[in-house]
DSSP file (Angstrom, degrees, kcal/mol; ACC not computed):
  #  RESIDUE AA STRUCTURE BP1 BP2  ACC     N-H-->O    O-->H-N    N-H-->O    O-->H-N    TCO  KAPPA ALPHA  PHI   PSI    X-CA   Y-CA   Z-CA
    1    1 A X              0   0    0      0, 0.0     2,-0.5     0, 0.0     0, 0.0   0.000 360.0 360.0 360.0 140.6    0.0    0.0    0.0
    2    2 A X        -     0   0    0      1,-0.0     2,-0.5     0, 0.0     0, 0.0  -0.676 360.0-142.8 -98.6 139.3    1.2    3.4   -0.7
    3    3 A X        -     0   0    0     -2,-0.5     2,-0.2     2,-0.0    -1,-0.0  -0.611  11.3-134.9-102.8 145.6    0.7    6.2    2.3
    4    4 A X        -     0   0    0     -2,-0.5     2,-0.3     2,-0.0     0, 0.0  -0.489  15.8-162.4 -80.0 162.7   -0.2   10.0    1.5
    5    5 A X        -     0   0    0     -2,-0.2     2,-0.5     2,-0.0    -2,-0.0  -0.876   3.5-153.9-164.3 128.2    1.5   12.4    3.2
    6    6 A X        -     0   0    0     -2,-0.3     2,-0.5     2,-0.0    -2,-0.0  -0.919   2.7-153.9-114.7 139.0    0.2   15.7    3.3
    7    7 A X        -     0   0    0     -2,-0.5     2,-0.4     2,-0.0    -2,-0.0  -0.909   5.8-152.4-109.5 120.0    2.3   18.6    3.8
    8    8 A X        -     0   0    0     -2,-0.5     2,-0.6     2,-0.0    -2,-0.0  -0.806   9.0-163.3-160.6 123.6    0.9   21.8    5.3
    9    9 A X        -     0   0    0     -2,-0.4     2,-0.6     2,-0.0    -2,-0.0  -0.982   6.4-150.6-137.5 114.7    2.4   25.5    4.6
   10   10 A X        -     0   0    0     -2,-0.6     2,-4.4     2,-0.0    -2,-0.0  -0.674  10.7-174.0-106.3 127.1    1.9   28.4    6.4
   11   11 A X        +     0   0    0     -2,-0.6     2,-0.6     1,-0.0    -2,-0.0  -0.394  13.9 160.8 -88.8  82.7    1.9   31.6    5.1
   12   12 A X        -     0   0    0     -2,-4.4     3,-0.1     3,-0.0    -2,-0.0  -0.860  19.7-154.7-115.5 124.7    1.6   34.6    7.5
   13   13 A X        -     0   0    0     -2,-0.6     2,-0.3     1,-0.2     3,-0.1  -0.032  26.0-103.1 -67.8 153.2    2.6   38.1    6.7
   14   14 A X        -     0   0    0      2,-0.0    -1,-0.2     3,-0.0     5,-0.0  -0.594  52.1 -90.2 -89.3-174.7    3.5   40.6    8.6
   15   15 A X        -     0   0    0     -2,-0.3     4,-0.1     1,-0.1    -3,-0.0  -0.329   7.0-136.4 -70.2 176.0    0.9   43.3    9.3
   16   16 A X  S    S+     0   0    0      2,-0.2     4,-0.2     3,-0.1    -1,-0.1   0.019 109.8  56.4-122.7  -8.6    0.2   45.9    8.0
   17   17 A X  S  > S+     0   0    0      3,-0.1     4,-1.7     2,-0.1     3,-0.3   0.942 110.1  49.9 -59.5 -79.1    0.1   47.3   11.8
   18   18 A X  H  > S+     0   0    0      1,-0.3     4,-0.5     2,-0.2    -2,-0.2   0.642 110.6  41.7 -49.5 -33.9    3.3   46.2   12.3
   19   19 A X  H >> S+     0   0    0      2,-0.2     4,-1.6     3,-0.2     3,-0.5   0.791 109.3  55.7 -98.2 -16.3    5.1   47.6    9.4
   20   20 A X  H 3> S+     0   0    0     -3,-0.3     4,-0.8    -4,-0.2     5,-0.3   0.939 103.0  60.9 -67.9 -60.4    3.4   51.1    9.4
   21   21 A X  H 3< S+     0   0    0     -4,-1.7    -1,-0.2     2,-0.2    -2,-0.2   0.408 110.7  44.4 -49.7  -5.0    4.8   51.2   13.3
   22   22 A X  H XX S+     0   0    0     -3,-0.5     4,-3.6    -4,-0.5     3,-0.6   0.794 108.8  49.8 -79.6 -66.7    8.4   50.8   11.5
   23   23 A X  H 3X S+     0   0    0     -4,-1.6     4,-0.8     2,-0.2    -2,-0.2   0.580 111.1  47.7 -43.2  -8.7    7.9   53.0    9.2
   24   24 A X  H 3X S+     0   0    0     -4,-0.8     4,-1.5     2,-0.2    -1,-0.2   0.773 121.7  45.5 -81.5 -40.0    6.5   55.8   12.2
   25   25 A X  H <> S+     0   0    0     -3,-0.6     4,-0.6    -5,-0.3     5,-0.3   0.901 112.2  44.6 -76.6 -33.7    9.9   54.6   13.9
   26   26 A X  H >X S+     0   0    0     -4,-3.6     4,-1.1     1,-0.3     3,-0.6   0.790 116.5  45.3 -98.6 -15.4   12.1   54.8   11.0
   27   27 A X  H 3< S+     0   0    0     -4,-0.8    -1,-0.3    -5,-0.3     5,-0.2   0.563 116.3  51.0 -89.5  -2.6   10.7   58.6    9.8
   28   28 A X  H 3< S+     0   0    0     -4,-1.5     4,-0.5     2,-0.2    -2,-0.2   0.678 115.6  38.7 -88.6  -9.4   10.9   59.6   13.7
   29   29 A X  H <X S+     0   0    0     -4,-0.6     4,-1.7    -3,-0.6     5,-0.2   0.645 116.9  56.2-120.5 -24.0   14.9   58.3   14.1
   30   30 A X  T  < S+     0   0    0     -4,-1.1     4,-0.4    -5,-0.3    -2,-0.2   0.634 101.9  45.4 -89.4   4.6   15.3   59.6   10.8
   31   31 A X  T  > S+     0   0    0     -5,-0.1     4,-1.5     2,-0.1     5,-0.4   0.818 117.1  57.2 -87.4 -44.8   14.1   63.5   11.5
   32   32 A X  T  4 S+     0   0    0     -4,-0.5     4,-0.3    -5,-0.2    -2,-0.2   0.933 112.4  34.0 -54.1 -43.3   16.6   63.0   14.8
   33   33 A X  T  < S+     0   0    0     -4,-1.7    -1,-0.2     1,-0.2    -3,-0.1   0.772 132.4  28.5 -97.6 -19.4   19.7   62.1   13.1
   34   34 A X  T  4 S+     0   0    0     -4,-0.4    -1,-0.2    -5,-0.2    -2,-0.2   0.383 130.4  13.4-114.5   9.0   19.2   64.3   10.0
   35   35 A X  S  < S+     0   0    0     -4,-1.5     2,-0.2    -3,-0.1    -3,-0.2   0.251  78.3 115.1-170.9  -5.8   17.1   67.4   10.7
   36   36 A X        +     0   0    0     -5,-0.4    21,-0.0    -4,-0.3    -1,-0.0  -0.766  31.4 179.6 -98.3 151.7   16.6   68.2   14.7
   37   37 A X  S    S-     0   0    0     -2,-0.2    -1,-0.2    -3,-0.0    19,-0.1   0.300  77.0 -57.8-141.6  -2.8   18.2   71.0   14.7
   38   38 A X  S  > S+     0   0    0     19,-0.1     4,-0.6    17,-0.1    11,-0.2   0.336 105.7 124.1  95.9  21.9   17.3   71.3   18.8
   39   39 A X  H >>  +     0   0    0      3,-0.1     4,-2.5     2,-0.1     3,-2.2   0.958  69.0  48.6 -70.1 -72.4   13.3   71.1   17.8
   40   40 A X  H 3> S+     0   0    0      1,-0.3     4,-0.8     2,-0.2     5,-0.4   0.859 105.5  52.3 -41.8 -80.8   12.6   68.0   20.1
   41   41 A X  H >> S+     0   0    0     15,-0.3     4,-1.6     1,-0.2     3,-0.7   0.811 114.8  45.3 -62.7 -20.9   14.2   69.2   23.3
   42   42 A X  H X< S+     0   0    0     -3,-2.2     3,-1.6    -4,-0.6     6,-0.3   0.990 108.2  65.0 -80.0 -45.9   11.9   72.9   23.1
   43   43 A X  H 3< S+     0   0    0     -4,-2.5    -1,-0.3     1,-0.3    -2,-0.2   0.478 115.1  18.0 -25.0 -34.7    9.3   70.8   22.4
   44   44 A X  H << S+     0   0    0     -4,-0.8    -1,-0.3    -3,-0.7    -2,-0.2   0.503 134.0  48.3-114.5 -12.8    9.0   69.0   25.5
   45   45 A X    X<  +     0   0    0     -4,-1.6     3,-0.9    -3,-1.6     2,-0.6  -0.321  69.0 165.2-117.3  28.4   11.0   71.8   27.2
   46   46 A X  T 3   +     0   0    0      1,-0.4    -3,-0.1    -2,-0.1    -4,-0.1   0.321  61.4  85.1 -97.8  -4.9    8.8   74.7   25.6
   47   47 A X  T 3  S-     0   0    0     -2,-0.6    -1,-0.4    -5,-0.1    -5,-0.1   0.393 121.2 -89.0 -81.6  -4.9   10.6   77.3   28.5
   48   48 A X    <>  -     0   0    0     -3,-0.9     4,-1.4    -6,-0.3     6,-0.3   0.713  48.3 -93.4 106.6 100.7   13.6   77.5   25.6
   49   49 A X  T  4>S+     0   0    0      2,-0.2     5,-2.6   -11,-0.2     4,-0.2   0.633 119.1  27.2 -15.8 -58.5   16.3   74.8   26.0
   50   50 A X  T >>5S+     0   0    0      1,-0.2     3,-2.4     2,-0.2     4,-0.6   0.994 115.7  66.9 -93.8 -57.2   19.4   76.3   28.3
   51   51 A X  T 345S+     0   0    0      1,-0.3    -1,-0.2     2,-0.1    -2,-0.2   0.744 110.6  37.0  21.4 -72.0   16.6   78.8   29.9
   52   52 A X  T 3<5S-     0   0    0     -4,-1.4    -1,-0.3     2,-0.3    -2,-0.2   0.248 122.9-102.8 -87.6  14.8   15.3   75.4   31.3
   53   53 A X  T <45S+     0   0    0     -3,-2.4     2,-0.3    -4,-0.2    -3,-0.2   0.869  97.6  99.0  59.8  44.3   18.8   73.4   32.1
   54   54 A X  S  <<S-     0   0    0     -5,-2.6    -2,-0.3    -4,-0.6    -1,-0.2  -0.905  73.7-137.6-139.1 116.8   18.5   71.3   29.0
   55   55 A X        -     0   0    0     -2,-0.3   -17,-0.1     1,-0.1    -6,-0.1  -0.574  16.5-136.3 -73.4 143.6   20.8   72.6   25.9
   56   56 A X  S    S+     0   0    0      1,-0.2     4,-0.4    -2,-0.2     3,-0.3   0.510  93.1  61.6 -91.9 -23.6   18.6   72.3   23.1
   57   57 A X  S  > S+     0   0    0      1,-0.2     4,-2.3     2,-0.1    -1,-0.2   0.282  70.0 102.3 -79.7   5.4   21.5   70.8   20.8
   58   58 A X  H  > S+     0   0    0      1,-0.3     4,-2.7     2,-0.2    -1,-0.2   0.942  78.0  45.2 -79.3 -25.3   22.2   68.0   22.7
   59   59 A X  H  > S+     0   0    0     -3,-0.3     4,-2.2     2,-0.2    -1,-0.3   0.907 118.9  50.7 -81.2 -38.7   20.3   65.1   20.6
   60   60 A X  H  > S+     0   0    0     -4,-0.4     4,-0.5     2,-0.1    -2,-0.2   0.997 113.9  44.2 -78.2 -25.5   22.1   67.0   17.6
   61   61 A X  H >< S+     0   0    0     -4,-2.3     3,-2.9     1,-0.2     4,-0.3   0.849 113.0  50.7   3.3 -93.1   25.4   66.8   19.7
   62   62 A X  H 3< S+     0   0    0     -4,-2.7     3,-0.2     1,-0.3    -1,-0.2   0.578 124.6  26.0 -26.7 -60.3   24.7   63.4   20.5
   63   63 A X  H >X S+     0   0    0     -4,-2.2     4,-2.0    -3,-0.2     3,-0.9   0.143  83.6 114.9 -94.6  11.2   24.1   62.3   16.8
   64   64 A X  T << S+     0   0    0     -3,-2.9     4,-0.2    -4,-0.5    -2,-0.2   0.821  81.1  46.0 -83.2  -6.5   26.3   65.1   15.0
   65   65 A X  T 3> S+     0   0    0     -4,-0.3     4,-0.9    -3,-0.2     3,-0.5   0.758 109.8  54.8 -90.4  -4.3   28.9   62.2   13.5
   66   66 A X  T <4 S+     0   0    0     -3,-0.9    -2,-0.2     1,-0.2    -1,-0.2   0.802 108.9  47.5 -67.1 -44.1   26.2   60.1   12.4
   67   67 A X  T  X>S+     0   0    0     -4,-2.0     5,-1.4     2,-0.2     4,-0.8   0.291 109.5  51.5 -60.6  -2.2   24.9   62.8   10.6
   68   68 A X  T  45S+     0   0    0     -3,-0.5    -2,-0.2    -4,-0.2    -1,-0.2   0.573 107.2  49.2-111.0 -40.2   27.9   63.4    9.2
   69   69 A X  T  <5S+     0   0    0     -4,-0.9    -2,-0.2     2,-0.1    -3,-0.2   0.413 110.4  58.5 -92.9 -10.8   28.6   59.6    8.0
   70   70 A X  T  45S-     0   0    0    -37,-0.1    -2,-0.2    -5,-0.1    -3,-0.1   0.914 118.1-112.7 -76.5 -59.4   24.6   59.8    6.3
   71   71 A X  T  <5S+     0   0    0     -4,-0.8     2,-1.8   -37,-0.0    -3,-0.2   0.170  73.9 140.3 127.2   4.8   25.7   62.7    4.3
   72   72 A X      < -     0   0    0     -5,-1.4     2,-0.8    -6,-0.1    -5,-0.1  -0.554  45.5-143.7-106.8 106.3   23.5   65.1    6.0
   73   73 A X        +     0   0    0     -2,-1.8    -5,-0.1     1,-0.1    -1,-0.0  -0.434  22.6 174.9 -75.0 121.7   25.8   68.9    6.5
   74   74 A X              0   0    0     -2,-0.8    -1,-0.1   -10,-0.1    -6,-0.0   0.667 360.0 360.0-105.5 -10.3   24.7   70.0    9.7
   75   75 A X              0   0    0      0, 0.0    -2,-0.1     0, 0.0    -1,-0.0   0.129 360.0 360.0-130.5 360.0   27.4   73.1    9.7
């Protein structure tokens, strides 16, 4: 007698949840390394960055050779 064998494939995607919530992540990390210019710290800080004991450069600080190694002239 010959035996069947059935073989079973699943195919699951990712969401379409999941990948818009990269894409949120990846235009938010990219506005940080290429473009914050000291937006983000008045933003949560709205009293003016050094005014409130937070320098307003510091995330570009933080990130300015990264930006520098994208391509992005920050100076």
């Amino acid at each position: 007698m010959s035996e069947t064998r059935q073989i079973n494939v699943s195919k699951t995607g990712v969401s379409k949840l999941a990948i818009l919530a990269l894409a949120i992540v990846f235009a938010a990390g990219l506005f940080v390394v290429g473009f914050d210019n000291g937006h983000i710290v008045n933003f949560v800080f709205a009293e003016g960055g050094a005014a409130g004991g937070v320098d307003p450069l510091v995330i570009h600080e933080f990130t300015h050779d990264m930006r520098h190694a994208a391509g992005f002239p920050c100076h």
